[in-house]
C-alpha positions in Angstrom: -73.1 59.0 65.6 -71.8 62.5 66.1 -68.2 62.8 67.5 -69.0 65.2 70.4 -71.4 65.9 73.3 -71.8 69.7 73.8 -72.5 70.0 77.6 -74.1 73.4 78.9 -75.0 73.8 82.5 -77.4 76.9 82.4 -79.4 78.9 85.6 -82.0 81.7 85.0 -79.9 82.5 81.5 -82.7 81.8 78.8 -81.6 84.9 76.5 -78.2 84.1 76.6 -79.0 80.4 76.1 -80.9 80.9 73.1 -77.7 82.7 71.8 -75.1 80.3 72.3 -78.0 78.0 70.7 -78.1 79.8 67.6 -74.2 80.2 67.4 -74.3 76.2 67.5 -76.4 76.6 64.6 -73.5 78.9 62.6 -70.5 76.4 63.5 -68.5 75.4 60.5 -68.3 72.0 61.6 -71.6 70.6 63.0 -70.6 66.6 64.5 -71.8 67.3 67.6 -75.1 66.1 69.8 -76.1 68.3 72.6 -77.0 68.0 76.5 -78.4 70.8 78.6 -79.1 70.9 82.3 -81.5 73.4 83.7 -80.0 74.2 87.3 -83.2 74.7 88.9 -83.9 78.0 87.1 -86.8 79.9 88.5 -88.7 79.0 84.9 -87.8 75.8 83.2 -86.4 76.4 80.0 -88.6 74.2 78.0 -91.5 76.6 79.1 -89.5 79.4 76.5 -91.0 79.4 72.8 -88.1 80.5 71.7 -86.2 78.5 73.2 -88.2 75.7 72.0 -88.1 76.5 68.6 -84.2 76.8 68.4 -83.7 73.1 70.2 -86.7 72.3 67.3 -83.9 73.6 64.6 -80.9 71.9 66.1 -82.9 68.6 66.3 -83.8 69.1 62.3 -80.2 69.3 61.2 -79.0 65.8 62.7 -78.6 67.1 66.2 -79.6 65.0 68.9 -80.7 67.4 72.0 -81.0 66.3 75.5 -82.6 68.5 78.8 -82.6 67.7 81.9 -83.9 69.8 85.1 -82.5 69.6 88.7 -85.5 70.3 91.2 -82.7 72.6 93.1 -79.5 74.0 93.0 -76.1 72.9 94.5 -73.9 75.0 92.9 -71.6 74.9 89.6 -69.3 72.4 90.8 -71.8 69.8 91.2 -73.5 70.5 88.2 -70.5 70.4 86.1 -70.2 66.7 87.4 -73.9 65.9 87.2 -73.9 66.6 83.1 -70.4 64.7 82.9 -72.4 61.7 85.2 -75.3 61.7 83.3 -73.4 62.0 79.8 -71.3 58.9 80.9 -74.5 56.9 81.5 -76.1 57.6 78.0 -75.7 54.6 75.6 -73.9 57.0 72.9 -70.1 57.0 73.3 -69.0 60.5 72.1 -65.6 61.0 71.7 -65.2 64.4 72.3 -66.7 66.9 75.5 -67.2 70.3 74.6 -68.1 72.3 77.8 -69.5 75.5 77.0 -70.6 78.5 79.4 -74.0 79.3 78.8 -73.5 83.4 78.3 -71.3 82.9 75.6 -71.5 83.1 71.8 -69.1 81.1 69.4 -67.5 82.8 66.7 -68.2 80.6 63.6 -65.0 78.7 63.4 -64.8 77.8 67.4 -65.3 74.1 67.4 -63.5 73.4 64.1 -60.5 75.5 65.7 -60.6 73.7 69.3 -61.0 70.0 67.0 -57.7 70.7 65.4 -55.8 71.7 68.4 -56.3 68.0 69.8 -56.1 66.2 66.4 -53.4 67.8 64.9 -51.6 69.2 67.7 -51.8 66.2 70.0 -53.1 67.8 73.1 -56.2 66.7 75.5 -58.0 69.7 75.8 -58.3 72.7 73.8 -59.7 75.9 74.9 -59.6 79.7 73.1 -60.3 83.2 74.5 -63.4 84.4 76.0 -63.6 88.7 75.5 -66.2 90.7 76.9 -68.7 91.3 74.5 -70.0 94.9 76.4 -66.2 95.9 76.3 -64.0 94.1 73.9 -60.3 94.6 75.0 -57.4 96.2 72.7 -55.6 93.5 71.4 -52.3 92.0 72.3 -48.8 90.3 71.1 -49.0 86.4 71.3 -45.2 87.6 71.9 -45.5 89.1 75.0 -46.8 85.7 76.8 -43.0 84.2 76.2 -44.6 80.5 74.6 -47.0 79.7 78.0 -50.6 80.9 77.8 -52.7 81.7 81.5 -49.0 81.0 82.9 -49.0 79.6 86.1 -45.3 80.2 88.8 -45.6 79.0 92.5 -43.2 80.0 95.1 -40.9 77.4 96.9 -43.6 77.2 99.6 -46.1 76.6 97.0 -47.9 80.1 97.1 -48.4 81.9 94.0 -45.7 84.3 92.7 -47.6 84.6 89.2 -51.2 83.0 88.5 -51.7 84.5 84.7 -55.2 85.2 83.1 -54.3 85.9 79.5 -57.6 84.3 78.0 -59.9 87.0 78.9 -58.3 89.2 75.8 -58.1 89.2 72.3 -54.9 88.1 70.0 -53.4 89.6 66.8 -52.2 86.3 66.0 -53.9 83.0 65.8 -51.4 80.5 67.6 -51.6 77.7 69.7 -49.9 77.7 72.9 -49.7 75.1 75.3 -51.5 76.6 79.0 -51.5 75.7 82.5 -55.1 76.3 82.9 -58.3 77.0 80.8 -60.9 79.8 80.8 -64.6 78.8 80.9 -64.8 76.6 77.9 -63.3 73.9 76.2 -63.4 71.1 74.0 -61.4 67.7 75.8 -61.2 63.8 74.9 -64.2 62.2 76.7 -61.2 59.4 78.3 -60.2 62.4 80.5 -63.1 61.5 82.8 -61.7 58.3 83.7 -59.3 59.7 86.0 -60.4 63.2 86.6 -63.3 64.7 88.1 -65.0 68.1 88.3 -66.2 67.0 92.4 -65.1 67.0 94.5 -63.6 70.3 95.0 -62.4 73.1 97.1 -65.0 75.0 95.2 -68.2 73.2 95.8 -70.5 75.8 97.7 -72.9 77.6 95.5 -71.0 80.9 95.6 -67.3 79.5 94.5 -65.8 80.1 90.7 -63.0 79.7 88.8 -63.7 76.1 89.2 -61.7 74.7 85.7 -58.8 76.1 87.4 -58.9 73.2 89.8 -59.8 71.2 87.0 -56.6 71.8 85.0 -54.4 70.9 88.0 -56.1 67.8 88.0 -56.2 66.5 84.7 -52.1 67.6 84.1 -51.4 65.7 87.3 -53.2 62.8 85.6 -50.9 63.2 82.7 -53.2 65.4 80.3 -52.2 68.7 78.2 -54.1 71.8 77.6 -53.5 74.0 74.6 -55.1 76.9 73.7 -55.6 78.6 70.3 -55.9 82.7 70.3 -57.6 82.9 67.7 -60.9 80.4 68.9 -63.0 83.4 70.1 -66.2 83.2 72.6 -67.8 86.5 73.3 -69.0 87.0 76.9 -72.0 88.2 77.7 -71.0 87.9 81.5 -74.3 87.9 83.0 -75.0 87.4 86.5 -76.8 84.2 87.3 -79.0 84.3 90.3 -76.5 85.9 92.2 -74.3 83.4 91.8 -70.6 83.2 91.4 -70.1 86.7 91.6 -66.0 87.6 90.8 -66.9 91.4 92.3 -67.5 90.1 96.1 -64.2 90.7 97.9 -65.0 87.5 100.4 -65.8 85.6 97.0 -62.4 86.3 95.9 -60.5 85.7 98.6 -62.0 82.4 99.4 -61.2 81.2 95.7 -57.8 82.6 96.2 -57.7 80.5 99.5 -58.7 77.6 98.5 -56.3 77.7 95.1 -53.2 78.4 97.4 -54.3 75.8 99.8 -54.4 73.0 96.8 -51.1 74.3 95.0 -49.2 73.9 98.4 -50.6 70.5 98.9 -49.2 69.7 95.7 -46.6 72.5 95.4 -43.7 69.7 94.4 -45.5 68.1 91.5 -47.2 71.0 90.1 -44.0 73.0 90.2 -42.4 70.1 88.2 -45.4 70.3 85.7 -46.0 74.3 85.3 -41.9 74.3 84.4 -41.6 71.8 82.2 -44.6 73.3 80.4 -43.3 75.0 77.1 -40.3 77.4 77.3 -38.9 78.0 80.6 -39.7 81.0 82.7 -36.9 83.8 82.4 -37.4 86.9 85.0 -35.5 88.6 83.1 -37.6 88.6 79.9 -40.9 87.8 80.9 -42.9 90.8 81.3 -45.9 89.6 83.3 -49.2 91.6 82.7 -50.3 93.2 86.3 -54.3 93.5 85.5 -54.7 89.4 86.1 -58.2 89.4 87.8 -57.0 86.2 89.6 -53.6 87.7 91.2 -55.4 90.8 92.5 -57.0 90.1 96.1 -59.3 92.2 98.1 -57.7 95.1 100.0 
C-alpha cells in the first residue's frame, strides 16, 4: 500500500487540474494514492478526455485514483472536511495526507522535500512556498525571517501586532524553518485528524479563505508542529473558482480578518504561549518585518 493519500478539492478548475495531475506524474518519489472531490463543478470532471486520460496514466503506474462529486456546493471549509471524512472511511490506512490546491503545479522534488521535513526533522506537517506563476517574485534572504517562517505576534489583548505571509515568495536558500501557519498546501501525519478538524470553522460560508490558518492554530493547540522548507516550490496559477474565495473583495477581507482576530483573542493566552516559544524569540529590535503581508493589510 502506498504511504500517502493526495487529497485535491477542485471546482470549475479542469485545466489547472489536469496540471497538478501531470506534475503528480513528474514527482521524484511516487508512494502516494490519490482522492479527488469534484465540488459540484458546472461539468463533472470525469466528462474531460483529458482529464480522463491523465487519471488513466496515474492508475498505470501503481496509483490508486479515487473521484467523488458533491451534487452542490458548501464552500471550501466543508469540502476540506468531506475528503478528510471520506478518506478516514476508506479501508486503506495511509500514513501520510498530502493536501494540495488544485491551481498549483509541483516542482519535481515537492513531495520528497515535504517527506523529509517530517521524517527526518520530526515535525507533523510540512508545507513549502507557493509563488505566482504569472508573476514570480524577486527572491529573498531566509535571513531576514530571524528563524520563524509566516511569523505570527499577538498583542496583550490578543489582536494582531504582526500576522506574517512569507510563503507566497521564493527563497535563495533551501532551509527548513519551523512556522506558525501554512500556505495552501501541505503534507501532515494522517493521526493529526484525531484531534483536529478542518469544520467547523469561523470560515465556513462559501466566500471565506485563508482557512489552513485556522487550521494551524488548531493542530499546535493540539500539540502538532509545522515546518516549512523554502526550497519545496508550488507554482500558482491563482485562478478564480466560480467566484469564490476572492482575496481582492474588501468585505472578503475584512471578514477573514474578523473572524481570525476574534479566534486569536478567544485563545490569545495559549497561542501567545505557543507562537513565542516557537523557534528564536521575537526581538523588535532586529526583526525587520516585511510590510507587503496580504494578511495584515485591511480594506481602507
Amino acid at each position: 500500500m502506498n504511504k500517502t493519500v493526495t487529497i485535491i478539492n477542485t471546482k470549475d478548475r479542469p485545466t489547472e487540474l489536469a496540471m497538478l495531475l501531470q506534475s503528480l506524474l513528474t514527482q521524484t518519489r511516487q508512494d502516494f494514492d490519490i482522492l479527488i472531490l469534484d465540488d459540484a463543478s458546472k461539468i463533472p470532471i470525469e466528462q474531460y478526455h483529458f482529464l480522463r486520460c491523465i487519471i488513466t496514466r496515474l492508475k498505470q503506474t501503481d496509483h490508486k485514483v479515487f473521484i467523488k462529486r458533491t451534487m452542490y456546493s458548501e464552500g471550501v471549509v466543508k469540502a476540506r472536511q468531506k475528503i478528510v471524512d471520506w478518506a478516514r472511511s476508506m479501508p486503506f490506512k495511509w500514513e501520510y495526507y498530502l493536501r494540495l490546491d488544485d491551481d498549483v503545479i509541483l516542482e519535481e522534488d515537492y513531495y520528497e522535500s515535504l517527506i523529509d521535513v517530517i521524517e527526518d526533522e520530526g515535525y507533523d506537517m510540512a508545507s513549502g512556498v507557493t509563488i505566482p506563476m504569472a508573476q514570480p517574485t524577486p527572491k529573498r534572504s531566509t535571513k531576514e525571517l530571524h528563524g520563524v517562517i509566516n511569523r505570527i505576534i499577538l498583542k496583550e489583548d490578543g489582536t494582531y501586532l504582526w500576522n506574517g505571509d512569507d510563503c507566497g515568495i521564493e527563497y535563495e536558500e533551501a532551509e527548513t524553518l519551523p512556522a506558525h501557519h501554512f500556505r495552501s498546501c501541505a503534507l501532515y501525519k494522517a493521526k493529526i485528524h484525531d484531534k483536529v478538524k478542518y469544520y467547523p470553522c469561523p470560515l465556513s460560508q462559501k466566500h471565506g479563505f485563508r482557512e489552513e490558518q485556522f487550521f494551524s492554530y488548531k493542530l499546535q493547540q493540539a500539540g502538532y508542529t509545522i515546518g516549512v522548507d523554502t526550497g519545496a516550490i508550488t507554482w500558482h496559477q491563482m485562478t478564480p473558482s466560480g467566484g469564490e474565495r476572492t482575496n481582492t473583495n474588501p468585505a472578503n477581507i475584512q471578514f477573514n480578518q474578523e473572524q481570525l482576530e476574534a479566534y486569536t483573542i478567544m485563545h490569545k493566552e495559549e497561542l501567545t504561549k505557543i507562537f513565542n516559544s516557537t523557534g528564536p524569540r521575537w526581538n523588535p529590535t532586529k526583526l525587520n518585518l516585511m510590510k507587503a503581508s496580504n494578511l495584515t493589510m485591511k480594506p481602507k
